[in-house]
TORROLO-956119 format. One line per 8 residues: number of its first residue (from 1); their letters; for each residue x, y, z of N, C-alpha, C. Coordinates in pm, 1 decimal. Example, Ala and Ser with C-alpha at 12.3 -4.5 7.8 and 13.67 -1.06 7.14 Angstrom:
2
1 = as = 1319.0:-569.0:780.0:1230.0:-450.0:780.0:1320.0:-330.0:780.0; 1285.0:-225.0:708.0:1367.0:-106.0:714.0:1290.0:3.0:787.0 $
END
This chain:
214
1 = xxxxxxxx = -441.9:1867.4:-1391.0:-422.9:1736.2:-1455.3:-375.7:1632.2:-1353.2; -267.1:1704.3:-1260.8:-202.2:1574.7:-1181.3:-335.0:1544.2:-1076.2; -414.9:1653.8:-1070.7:-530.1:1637.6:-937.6:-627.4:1528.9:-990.3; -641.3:1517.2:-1137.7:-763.8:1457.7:-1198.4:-677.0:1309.2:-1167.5; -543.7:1296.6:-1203.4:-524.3:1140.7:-1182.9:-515.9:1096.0:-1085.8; -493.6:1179.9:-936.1:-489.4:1123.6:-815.4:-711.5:1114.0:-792.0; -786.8:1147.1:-826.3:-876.3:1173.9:-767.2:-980.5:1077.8:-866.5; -943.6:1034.6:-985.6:-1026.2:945.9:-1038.1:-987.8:790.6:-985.4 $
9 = xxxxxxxx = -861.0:737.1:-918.9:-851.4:606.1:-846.9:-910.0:630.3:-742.4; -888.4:721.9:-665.3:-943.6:775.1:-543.9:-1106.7:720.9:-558.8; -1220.2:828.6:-639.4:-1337.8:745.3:-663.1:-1372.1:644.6:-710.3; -1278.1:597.4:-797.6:-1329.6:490.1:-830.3:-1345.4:327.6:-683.7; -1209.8:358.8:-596.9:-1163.9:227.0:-531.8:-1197.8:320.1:-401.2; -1301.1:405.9:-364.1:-1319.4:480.4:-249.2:-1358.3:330.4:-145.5; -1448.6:230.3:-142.6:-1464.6:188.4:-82.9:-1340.9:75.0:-3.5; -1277.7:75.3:-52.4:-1160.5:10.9:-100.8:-1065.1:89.0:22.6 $
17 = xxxxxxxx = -1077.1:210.9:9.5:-996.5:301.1:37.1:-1013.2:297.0:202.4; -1156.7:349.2:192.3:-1237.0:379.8:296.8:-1241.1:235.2:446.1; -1222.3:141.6:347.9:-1174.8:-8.1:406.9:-1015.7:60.6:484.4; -961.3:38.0:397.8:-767.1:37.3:435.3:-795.0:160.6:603.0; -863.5:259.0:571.7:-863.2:398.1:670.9:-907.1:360.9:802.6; -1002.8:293.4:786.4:-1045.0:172.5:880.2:-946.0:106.2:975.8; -878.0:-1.0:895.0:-733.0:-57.3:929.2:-704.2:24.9:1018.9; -644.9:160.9:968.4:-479.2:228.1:1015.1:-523.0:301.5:1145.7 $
25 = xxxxxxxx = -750.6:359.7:1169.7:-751.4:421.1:1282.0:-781.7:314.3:1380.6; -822.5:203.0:1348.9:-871.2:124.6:1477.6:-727.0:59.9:1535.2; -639.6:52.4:1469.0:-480.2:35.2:1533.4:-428.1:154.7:1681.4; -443.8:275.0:1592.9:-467.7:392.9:1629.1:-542.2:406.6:1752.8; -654.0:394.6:1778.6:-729.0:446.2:1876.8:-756.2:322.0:1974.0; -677.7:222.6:1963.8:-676.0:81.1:2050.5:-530.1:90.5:2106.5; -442.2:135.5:2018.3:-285.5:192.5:2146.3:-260.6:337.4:2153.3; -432.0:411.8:2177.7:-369.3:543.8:2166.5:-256.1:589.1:2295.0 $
33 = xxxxxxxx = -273.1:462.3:2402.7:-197.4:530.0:2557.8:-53.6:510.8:2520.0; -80.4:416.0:2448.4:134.2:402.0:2398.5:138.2:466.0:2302.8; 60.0:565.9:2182.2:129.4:663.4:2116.6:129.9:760.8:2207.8; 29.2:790.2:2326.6:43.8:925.4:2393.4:221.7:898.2:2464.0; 197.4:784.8:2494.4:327.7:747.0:2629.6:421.4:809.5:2526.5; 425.5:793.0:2436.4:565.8:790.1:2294.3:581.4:970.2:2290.8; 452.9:1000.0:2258.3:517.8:1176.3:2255.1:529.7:1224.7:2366.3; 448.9:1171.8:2462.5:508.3:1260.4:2558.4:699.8:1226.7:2640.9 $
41 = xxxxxxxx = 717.3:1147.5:2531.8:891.9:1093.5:2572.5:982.2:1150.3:2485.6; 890.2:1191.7:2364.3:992.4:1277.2:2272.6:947.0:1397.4:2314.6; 855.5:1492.7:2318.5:845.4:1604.9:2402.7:963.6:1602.0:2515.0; 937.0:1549.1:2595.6:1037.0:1550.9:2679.6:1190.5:1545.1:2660.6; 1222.6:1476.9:2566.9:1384.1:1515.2:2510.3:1391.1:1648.0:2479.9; 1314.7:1717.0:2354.6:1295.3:1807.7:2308.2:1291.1:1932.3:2414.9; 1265.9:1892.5:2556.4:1259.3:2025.1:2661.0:1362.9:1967.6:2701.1; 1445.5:1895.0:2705.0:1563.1:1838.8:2799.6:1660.9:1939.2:2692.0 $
49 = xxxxxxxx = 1708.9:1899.2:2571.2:1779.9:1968.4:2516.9:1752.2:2078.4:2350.9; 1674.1:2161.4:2405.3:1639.1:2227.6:2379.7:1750.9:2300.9:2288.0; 1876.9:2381.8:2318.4:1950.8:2446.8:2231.7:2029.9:2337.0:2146.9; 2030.9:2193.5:2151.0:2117.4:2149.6:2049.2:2032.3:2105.7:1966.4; 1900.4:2102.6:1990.9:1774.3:2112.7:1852.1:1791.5:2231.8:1782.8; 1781.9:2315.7:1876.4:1795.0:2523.3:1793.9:1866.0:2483.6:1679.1; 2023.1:2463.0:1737.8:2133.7:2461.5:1641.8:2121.5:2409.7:1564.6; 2105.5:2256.3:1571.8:2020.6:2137.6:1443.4:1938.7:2246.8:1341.3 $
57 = xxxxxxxx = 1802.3:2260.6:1390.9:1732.4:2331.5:1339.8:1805.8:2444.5:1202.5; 1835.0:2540.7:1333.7:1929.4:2649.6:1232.5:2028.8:2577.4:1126.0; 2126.7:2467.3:1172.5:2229.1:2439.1:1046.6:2127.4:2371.0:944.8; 2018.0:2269.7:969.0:1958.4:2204.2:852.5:1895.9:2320.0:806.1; 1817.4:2448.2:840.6:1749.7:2566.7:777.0:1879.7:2622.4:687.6; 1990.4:2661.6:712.3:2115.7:2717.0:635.7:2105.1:2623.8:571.4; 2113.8:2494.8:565.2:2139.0:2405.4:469.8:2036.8:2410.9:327.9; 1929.3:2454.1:348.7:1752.6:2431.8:305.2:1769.2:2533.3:212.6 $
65 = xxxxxxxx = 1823.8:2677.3:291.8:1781.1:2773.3:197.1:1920.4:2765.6:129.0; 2020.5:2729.0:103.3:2170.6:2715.9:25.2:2139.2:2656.6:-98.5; 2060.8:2527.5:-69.1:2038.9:2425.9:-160.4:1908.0:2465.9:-239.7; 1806.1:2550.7:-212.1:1713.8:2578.2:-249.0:1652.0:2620.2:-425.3; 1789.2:2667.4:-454.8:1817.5:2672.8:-612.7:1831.7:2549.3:-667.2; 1923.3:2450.7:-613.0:1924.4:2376.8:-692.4:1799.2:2234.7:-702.4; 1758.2:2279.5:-542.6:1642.3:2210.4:-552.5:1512.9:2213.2:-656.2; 1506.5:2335.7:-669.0:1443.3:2402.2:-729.8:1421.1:2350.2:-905.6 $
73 = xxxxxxxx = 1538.0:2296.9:-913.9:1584.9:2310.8:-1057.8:1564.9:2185.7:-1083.8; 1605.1:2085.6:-956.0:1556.1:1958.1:-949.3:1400.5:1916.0:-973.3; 1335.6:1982.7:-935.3:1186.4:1957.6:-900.2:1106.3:1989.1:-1029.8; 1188.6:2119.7:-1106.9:1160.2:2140.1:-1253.4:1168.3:2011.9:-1338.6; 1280.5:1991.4:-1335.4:1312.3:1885.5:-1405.5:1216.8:1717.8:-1420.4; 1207.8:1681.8:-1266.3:1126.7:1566.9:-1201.5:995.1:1601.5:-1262.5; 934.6:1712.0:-1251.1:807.5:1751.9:-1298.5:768.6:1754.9:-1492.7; 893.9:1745.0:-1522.2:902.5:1829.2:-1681.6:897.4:1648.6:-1688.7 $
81 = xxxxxxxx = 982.5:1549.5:-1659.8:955.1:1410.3:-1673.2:829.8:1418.4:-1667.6; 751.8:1410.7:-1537.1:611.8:1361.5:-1480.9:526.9:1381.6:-1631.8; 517.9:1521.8:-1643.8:444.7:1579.7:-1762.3:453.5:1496.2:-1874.1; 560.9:1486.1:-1931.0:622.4:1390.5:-2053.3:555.2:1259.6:-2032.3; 564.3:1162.2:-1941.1:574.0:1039.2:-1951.6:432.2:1019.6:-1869.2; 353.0:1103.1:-1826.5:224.2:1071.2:-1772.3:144.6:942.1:-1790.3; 164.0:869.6:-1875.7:70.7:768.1:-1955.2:117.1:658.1:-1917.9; 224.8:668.3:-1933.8:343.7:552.3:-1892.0:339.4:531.8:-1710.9 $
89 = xxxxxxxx = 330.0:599.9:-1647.7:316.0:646.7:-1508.1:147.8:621.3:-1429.8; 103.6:652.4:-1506.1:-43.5:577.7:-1481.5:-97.7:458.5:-1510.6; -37.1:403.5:-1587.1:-44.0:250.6:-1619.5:42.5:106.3:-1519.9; 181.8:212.6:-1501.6:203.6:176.4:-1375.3:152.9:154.1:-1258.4; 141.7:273.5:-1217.8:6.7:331.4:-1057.3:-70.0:202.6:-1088.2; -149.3:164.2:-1181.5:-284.7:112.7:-1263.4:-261.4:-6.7:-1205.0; -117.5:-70.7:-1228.3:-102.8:-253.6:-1180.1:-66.8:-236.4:-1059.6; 40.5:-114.1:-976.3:68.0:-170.6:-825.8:-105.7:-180.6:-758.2 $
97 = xxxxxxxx = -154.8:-74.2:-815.0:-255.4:-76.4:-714.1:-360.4:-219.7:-723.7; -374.7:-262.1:-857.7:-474.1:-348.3:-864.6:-397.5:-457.5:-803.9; -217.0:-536.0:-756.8:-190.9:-580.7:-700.6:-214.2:-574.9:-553.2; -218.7:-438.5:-510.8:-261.9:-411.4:-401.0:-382.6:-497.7:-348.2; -495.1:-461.8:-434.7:-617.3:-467.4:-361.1:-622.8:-601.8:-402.8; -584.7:-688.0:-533.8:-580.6:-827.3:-496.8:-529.2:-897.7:-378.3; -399.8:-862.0:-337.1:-353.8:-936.7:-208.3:-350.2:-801.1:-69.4; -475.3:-767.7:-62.7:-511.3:-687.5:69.9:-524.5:-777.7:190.8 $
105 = xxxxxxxx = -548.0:-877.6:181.7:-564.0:-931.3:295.7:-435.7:-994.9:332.5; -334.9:-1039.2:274.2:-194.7:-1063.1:293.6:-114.7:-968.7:370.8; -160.6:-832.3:305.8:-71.2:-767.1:353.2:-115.3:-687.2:506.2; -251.9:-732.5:499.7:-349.4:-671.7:623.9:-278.2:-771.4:767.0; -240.3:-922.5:674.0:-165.6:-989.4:772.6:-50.7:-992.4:853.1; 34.6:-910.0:699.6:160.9:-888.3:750.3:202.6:-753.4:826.5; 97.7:-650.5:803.3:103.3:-547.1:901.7:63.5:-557.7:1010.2; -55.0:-698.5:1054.8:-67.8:-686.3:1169.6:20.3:-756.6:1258.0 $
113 = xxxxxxxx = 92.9:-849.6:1164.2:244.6:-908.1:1288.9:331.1:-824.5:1264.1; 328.0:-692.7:1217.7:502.6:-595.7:1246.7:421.4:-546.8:1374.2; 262.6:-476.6:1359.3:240.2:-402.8:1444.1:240.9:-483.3:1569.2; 227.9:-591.9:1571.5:222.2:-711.6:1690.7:375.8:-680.4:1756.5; 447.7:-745.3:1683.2:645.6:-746.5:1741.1:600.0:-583.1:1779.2; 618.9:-478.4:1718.6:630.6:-358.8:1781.6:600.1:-354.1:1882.0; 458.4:-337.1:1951.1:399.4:-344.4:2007.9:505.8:-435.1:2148.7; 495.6:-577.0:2110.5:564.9:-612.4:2255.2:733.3:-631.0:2278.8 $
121 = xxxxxxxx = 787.2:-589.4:2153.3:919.3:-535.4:2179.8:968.8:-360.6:2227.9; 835.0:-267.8:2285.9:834.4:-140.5:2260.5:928.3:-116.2:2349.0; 984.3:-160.4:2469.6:1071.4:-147.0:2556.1:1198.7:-133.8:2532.2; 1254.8:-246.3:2457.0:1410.4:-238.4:2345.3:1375.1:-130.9:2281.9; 1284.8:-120.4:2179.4:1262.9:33.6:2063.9:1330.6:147.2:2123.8; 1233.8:127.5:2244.0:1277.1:284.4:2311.7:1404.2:284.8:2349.9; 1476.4:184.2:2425.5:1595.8:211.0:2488.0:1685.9:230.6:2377.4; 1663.1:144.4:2283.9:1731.6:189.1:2127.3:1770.8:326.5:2093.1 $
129 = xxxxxxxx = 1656.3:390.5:2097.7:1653.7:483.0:2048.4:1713.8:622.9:2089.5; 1666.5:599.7:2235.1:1754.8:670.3:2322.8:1899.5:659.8:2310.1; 1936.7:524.4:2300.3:2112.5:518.2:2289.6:2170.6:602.4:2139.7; 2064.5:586.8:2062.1:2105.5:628.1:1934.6:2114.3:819.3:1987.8; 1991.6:859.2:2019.5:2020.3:982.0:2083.4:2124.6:1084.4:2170.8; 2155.5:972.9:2229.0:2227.3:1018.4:2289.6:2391.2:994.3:2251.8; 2413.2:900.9:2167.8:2518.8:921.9:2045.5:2510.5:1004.3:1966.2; 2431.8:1093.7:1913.4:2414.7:1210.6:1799.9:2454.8:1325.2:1896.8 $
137 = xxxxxxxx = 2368.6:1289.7:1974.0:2451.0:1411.7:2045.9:2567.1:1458.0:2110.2; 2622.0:1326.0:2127.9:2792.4:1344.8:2210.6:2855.5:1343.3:2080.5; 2860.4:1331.5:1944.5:2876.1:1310.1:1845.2:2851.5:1413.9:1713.8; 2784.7:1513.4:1784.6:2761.8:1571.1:1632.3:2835.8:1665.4:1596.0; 2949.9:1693.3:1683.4:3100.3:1807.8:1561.1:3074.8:1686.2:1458.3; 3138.8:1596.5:1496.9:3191.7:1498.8:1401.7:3060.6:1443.5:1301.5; 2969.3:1465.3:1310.4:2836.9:1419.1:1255.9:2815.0:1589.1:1133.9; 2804.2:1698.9:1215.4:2820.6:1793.3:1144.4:2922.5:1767.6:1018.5 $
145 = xxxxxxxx = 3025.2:1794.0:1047.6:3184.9:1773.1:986.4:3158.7:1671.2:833.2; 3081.5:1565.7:894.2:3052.7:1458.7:824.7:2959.9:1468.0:671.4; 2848.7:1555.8:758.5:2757.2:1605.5:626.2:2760.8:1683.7:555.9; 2856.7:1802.9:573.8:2914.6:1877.0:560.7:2984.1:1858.4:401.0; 3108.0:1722.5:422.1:3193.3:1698.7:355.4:3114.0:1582.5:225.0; 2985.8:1504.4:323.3:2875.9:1456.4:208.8:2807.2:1600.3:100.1; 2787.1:1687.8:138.1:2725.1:1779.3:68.0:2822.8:1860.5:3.8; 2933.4:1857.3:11.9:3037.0:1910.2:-96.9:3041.2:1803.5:-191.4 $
153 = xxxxxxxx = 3046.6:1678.8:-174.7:3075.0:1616.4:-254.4:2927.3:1626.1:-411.2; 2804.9:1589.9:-302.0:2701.8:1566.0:-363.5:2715.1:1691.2:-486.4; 2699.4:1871.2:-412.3:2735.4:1963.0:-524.7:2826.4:1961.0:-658.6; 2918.1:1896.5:-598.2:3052.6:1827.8:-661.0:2989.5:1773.7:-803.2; 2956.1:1668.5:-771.2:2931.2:1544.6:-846.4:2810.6:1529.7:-894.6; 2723.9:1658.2:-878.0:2544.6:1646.6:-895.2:2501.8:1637.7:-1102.5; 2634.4:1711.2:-1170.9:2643.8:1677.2:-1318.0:2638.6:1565.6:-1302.1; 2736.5:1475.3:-1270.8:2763.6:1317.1:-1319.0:2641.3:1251.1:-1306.7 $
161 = xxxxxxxx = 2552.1:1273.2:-1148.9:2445.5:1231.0:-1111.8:2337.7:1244.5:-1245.8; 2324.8:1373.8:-1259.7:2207.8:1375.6:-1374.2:2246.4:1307.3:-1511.9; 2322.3:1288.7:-1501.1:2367.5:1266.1:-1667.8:2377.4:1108.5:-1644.1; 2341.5:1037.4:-1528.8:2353.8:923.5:-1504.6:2218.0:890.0:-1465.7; 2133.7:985.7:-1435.9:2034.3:998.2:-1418.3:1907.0:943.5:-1556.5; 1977.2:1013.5:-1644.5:1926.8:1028.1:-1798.7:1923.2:949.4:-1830.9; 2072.5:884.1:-1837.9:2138.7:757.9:-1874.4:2002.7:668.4:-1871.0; 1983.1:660.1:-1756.0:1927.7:546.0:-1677.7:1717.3:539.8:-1722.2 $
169 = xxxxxxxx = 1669.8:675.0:-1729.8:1560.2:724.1:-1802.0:1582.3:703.0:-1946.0; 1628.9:712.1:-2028.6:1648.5:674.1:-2181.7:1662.6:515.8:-2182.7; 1728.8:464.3:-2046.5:1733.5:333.9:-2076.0:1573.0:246.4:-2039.5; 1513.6:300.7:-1961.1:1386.9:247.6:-1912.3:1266.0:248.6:-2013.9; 1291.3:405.7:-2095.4:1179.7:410.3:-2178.7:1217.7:311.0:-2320.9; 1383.1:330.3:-2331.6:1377.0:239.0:-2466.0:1303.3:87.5:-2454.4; 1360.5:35.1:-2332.7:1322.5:-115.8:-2283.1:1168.5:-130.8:-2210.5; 1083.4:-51.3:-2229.0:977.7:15.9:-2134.6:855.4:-151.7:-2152.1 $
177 = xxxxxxxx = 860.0:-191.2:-2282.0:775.6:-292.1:-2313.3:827.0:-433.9:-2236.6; 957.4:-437.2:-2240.3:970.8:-564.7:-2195.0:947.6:-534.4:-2053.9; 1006.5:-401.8:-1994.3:981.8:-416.1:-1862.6:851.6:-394.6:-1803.9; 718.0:-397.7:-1880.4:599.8:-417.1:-1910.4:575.6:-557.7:-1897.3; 677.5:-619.9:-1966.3:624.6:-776.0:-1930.7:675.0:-866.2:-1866.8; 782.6:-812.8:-1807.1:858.5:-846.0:-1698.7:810.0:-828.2:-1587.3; 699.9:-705.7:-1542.3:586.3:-655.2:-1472.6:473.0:-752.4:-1474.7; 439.3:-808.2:-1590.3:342.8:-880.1:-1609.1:399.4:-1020.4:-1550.6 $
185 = xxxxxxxx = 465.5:-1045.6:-1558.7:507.1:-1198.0:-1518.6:487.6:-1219.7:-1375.5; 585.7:-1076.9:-1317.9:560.6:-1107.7:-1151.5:466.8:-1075.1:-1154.3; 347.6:-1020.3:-1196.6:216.2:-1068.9:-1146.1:166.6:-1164.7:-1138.6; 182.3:-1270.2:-1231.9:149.7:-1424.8:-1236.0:250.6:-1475.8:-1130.8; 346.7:-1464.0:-1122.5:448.6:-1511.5:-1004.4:351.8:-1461.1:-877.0; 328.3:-1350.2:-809.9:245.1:-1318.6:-694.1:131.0:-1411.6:-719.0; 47.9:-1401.8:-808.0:-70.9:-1467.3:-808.0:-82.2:-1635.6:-759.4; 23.5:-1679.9:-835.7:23.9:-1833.1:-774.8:137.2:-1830.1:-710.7 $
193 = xxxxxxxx = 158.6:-1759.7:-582.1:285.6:-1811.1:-522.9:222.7:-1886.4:-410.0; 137.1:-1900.0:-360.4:80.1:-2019.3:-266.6:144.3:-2147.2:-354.3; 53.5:-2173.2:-429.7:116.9:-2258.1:-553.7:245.3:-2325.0:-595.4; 373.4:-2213.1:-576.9:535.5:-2226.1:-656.7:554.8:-2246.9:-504.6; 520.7:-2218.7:-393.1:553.0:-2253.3:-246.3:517.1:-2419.3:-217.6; 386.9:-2458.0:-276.6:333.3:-2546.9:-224.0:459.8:-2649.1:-310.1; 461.2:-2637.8:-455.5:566.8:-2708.1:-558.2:698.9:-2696.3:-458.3; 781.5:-2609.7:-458.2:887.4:-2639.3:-374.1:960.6:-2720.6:-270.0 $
201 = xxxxxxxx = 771.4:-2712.6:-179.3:803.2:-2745.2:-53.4:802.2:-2899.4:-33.0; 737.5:-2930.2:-210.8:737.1:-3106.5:-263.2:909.2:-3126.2:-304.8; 926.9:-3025.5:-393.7:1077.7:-3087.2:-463.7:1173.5:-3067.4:-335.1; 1167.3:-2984.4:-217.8:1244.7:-3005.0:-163.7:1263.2:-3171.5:-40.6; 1145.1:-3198.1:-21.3:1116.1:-3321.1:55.9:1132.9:-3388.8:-33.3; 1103.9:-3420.5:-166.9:1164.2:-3547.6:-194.3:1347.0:-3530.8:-250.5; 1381.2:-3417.1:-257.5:1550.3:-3412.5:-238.0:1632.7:-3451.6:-107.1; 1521.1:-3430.7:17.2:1561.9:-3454.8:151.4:1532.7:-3597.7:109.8 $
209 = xxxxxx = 1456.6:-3648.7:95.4:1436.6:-3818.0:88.0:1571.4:-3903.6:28.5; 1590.9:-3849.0:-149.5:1672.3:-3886.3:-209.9:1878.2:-3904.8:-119.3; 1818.5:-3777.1:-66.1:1991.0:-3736.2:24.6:1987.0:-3878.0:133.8; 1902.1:-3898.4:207.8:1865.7:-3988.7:344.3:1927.1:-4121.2:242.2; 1830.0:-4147.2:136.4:1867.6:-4284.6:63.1:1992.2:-4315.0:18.0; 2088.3:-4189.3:-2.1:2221.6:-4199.5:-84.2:2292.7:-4197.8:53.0 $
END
């Protein structure tokens, strides 16, 4: 069932799709020398310190299989929703996406100026990142210690969570219509926001005018 709803948008907006895939490899295969440059710099940490990954490794694996029950129970649950409210959930999917593909070219714009700044800020990124690295690592008793005392708590407090959880699901489905048309509105809000921009950018010049005159 969940395969039939991912795979009927899928055919239907394939070309659509097949467009966006487009996008993400010709990005891809036009800086493949700066993604190669990039792994081969995290490779290289990764052979530099090799046993305080192990350890990482091993404490987040202890961590994985500890929690694994209750994950477990989590995922039941998330799923036993999915099942229930399917209809409601696809009607959703139904408007982000058709927002999507209405303003594709907006957003084709705005990914290509993050990928732009990336691109010629990659020098800061990296040194960034490194500093951050190399703070986790002079740092991680105390980083350990830290998550440690987050994940007692979380076990702790994981009733309150669900039951606040619920809370919060009983409150969405009771109000589900208005927030249906509260959905609907910011769509008309996206649709003419060239529009509520262009209006603004009047009321604010003639408030700048009015201020100059007083």
């Amino acid at each position: 069932l969940h395969l039939g709803m991912v795979m009927v948008p899928v055919l239907k907006h394939h070309q659509e799709l097949r467009q966006h895939l487009g996008m993400v490899i010709v990005p891809v295969l036009e800086h493949h020398q700066e993604l190669r440059q990039h792994l081969e710099m995290v490779l290289a940490l990764v052979l530099e310190h090799p046993q305080e990954l192990q350890l990482h490794l091993g404490m987040v694996l202890a961590l994985v299989l500890e929690l694994c029950q209750e994950l477990q129970l989590h995922l039941g649950m998330v799923l036993a929703l999915v099942l229930e409210h399917r209809q409601e959930l696809q009607l959703h999917l139904g408007m982000v996406l058709a927002l999507v593909l209405e303003h594709r070219q907006e957003l084709q714009l705005h990914l290509g100026m993050v990928l732009a700044l990336v691109l010629e800020h990659r020098q800061e990124l990296q040194l960034h990142l490194r500093m951050v690295l190399a703070l986790v690592l002079e740092h991680r008793q105390e980083l350990q210690l830290h998550l440690g005392m987050v994940l007692a708590l979380d076990l702790e407090h994981r009733q309150e969570l669900q039951l606040h959880l619920e809370m919060v699901l009983a409150l969405v489905l009771e109000h589900r219509q208005e927030l249906q048309l509260h959905l609907e509105m910011l769509a008309l809000v996206l649709e003419h926001c060239q529009e509520l921009q262009l209006h603004l950018g009047m009321v604010l010049a003639l408030d700048l005018e009015h201020h100059q005159k007083r």
